[in-house]
C-alpha positions in Angstrom: 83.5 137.0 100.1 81.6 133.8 100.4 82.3 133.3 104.3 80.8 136.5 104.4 78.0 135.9 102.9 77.5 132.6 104.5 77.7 134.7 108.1 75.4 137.3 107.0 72.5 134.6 106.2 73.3 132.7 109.1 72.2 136.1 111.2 69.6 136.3 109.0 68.0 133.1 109.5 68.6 132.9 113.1 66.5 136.7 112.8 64.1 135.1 111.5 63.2 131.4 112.8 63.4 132.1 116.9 60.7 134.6 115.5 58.5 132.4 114.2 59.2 129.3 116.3 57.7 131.7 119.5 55.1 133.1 116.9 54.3 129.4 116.2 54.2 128.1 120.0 52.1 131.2 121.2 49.5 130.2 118.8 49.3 127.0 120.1 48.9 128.3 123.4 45.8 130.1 122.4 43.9 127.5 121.2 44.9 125.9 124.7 47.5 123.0 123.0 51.0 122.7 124.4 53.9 124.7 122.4 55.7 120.9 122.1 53.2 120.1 119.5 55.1 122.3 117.0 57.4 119.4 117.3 55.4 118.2 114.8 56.9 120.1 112.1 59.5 117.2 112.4 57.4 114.6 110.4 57.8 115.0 106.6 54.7 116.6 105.0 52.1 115.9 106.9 53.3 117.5 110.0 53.3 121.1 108.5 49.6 119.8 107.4 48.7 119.1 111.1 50.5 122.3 112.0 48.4 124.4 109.9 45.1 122.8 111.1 46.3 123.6 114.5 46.9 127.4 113.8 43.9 127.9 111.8 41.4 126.7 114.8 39.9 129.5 116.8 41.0 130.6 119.7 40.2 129.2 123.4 40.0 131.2 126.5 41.0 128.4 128.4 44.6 129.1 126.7 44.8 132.5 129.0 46.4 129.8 131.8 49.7 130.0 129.6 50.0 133.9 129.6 51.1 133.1 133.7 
């Protein structure tokens, strides 16, 4: 029962991060940054604080040369 379980949140979490990791690179794309800045969510701490400064900043049309 517990390799079961194990499998079934494996599939689960794979669901769910290649999700977010594209959610998370698009949105750097449209405020014109490169997707290999979510790289930053390697540093401890503050890299999920840089992250979410990043995300929260507004939009640029100069991003549209990503949607090529």
């Amino acid at each position: 029962m517990g390799i079961f379980l194990s499998l079934l949140f494996l599939v689960f979490l794979l669901a769910h991060i290649i999700p977010s990791i594209a959610l998370a690179v698009r949105r750097l794309h449209d405020a014109n940054m490169s997707g290999f800045l979510y790289l930053l969510i390697l540093i401890p701490f503050l890299g999920s604080l840089i992250l979410l400064v990043f995300f929260v900043l507004p939009s640029n049309p100069a991003g549209a040369r990503f949607d090529r």
